[in-house]
N, C-alpha and C positions, 0 to 999 in steps of 0.2 A: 410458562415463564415469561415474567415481563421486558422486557428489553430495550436500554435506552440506547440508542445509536447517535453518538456527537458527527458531527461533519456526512450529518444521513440523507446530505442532497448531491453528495460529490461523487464522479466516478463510483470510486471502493465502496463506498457507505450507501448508495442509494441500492448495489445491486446484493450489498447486504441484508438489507429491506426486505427486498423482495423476494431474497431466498429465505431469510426466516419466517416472513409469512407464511411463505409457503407451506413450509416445516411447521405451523400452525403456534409461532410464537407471537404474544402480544407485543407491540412495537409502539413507541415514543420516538420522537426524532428532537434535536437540537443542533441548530446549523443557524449561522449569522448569513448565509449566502454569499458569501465574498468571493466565492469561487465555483461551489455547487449550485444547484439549479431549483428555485422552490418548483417548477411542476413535476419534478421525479416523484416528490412526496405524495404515495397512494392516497384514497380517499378513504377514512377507516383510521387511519392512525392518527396518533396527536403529534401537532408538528407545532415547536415552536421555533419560529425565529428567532433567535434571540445567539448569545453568546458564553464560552467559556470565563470571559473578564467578567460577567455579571452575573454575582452571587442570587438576585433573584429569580432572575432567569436558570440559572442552574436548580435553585431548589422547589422550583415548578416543573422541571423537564426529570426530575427526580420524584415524584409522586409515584406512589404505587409499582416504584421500579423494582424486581429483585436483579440484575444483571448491568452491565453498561461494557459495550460495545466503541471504543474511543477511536473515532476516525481524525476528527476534526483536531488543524494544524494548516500550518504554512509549510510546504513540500518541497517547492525550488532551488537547488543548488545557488545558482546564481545568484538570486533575488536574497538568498541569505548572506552572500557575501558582503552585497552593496545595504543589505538592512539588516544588519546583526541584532541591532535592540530591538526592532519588532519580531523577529525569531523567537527571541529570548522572552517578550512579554507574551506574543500567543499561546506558544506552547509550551513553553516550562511553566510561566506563569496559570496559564488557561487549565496547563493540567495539574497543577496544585491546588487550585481552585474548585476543580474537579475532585480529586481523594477530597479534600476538605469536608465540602459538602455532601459526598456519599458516607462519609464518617458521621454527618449528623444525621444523616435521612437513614441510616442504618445499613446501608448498601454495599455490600460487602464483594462482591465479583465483578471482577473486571478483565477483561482483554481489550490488549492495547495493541495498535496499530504503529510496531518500532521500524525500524531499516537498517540495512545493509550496512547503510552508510555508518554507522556506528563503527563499524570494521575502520573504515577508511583504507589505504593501500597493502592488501595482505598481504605476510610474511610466506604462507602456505595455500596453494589449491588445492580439491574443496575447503572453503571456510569452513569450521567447526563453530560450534556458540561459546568455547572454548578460547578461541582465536582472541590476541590481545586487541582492543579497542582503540581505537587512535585517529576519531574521527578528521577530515583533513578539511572540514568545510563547518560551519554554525548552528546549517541544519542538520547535521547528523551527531555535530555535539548537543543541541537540544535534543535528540532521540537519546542517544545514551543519558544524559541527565533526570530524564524521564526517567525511564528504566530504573535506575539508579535511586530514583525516587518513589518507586514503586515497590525495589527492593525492599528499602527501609519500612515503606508502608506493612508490606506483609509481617515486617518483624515485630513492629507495632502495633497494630492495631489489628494484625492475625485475616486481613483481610486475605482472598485468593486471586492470583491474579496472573496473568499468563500474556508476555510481550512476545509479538511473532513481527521476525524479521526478514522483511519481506528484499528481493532483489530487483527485477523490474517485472512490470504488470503488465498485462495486453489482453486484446479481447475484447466482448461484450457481450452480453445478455439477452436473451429475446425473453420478455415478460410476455404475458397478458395483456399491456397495454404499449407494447412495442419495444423497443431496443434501447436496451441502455450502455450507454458506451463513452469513450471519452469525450468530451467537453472543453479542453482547456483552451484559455488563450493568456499566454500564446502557447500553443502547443508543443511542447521537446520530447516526446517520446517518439520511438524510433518508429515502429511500424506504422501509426498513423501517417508520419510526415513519410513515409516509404510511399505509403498508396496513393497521396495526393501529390508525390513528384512529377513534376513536369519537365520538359525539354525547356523550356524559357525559365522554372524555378525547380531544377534538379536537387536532389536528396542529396549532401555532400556524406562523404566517406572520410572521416577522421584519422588518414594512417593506413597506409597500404604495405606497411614494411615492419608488420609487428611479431613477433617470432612465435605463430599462429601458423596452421593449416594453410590456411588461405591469406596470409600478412593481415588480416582486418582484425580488431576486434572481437573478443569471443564473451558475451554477457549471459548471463542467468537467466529465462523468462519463464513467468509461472500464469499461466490463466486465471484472471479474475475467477470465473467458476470455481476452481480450484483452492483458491485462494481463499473464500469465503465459506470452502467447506472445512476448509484447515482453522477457521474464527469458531465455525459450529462444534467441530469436537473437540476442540480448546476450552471453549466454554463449558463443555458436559464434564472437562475433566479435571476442572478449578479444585484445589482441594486447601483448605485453610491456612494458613500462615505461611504459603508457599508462591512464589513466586519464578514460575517456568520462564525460559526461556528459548523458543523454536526458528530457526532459519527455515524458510521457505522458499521455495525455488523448483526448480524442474530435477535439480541434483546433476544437471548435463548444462552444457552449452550451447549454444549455437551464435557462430561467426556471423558481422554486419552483411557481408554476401550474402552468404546464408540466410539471412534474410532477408532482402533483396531479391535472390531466386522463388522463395516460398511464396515473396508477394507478386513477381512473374508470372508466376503461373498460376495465382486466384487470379488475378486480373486480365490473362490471355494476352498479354504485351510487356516490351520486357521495359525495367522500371528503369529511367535516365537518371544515372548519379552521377556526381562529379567529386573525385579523387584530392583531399587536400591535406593537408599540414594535419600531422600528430596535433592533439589540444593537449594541454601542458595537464599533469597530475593523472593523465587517462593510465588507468593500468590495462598489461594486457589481455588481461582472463581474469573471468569475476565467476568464480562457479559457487553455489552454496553445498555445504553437504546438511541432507535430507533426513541422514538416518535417524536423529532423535525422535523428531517428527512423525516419520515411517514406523520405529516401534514403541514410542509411547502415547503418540495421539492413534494409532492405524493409518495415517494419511499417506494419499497415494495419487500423486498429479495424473490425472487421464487425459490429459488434451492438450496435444502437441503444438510445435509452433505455426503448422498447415490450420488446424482449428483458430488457432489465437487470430491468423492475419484476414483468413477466412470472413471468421464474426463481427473483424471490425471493419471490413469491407464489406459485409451486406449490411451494418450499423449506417453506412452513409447514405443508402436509399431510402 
């Protein structure tokens, strides 16, 4: 099967790549690199640089495709508050532009890369896919709009297509030609900025009095690996005018201490955080539930948050 991968130089998508070659799938990439990195892209596959806004860039990265694999978007909480309209043209726009032209190139499978954030602040822990939608931020109302537009897609034009919504990601990869692992800047995810805390620029703690085990914070994390095994049997299990929808996550938690201690002790010194002010909209348990995923893809996360801090702790050498 051919495979086109949008945003297949970033994090998620480049170690997509990698696992589906593996798995001995043909791969295409389409990435503008605004955020992803062109030397992830193996040598062997076609990579174009190019964009979702640009229709001929799209129906060249669509050539001999049967599958597409949608990573590529704008991710940032924040960055969507203060740029609503770029939000709203990358990725609703980018992925309309996307069904569009898989509708002429005849391409009919897709899994798409949705989020959490779609939920917005839940009514119920575990979230179900179930759970009412009520995104609280731009970029997680472009995730649901997508969806939403994919919905219709399937009703339409009978495509199959399968949105996995993912909670937070960590980890990294060890390829054949080295570690792939996060990249961002600036960086907000928690366990990397965990392992490069310092005494001079400490990891702050968001909330020490939250009605949690430990008062901190208790968030969802699913390992890339995991994660991108959950896109592969997604993909094997597309079935025609349907359009799945899967939460992804570990289906448990674990507390900001909690992580904190796991990165402790890969590191053999204990990690300097600094205790501050609740942030406004933070809820205090974000857990996914797992089961649809668990029994209609068979998915099954193997690698705990000790693996996750691990990976991206030997990523940095």
């Amino acid at each position: 099967m051919h495979v086109l991968v949008t945003g297949g130089t970033g994090y998620i998508g480049s170690t997509a790549v990698e696992i589906l070659l593996s798995q001995g799938y043909q791969i295409s990439i389409l990435d503008d690199c605004s955020t992803g990195h062109a030397d992830t892209a193996p040598a062997g596959v076609t990579f174009i640089q190019g964009s979702l806004l640009n229709g001929g860039d799209l129906a060249q990265a669509l050539v001999g495709v049967d599958a597409v694999m949608h990573f590529a978007g704008k991710s940032l909480v924040g960055e969507s508050v203060e740029k609503p309209v770029m939000y709203q043209q990358v990725n609703v726009q980018g992925s309309r532009n996307l069904l569009d032209e898989m509708h002429k190139s005849g391409v009919t499978k897709l899994v798409f890369s949705s989020s959490a954030a779609t939920y917005g602040e839940p009514e119920h822990v575990p979230i179900l896919e179930s759970a009412p939608t009520k995104p609280t931020n731009p970029y997680g109302a472009t995730k649901l709009e997508i969806d939403q537009m994919i919905t219709a897609e399937a009703t339409s034009r009978d495509i199959a297509a399968a949105s996995l919504r993912y909670f937070n990601v960590a980890g990294a990869y060890k390829s054949d030609r080295g570690w792939l692992a996060e990249r961002h800047n600036p960086e907000t995810h928690l366990i990397p900025n965990v392992l490069r805390s310092t005494k001079e620029n400490p990891v702050k703690i968001f909330g020490t009095d939250w009605p949690t085990s430990d008062g901190t914070c208790v968030r969802d994390y699913v390992h890339v690996v995991d994660l991108i095994d959950a896109h592969i049997k997604a993909l094997e299990s597309l079935q025609p005018g349907k359009h799945e929808i899967y939460n992804l996550g570990s289906g448990d938690g674990y507390s900001v201490r909690q992580v904190v201690t796991a990165a402790s002790k890969a590191t053999g010194h204990e990690i300097p955080t600094l205790d501050s002010p609740r942030r406004a909209g933070d809820p205090a348990v974000l857990i996914a539930d797992i089961n649809k995923a668990k029994s209609k893809l068979g998915w099954i996360p193997t690698r705990g948050i000790e693996s996750m801090v691990t990976d991206t702790l030997a990523s940095f050498n």
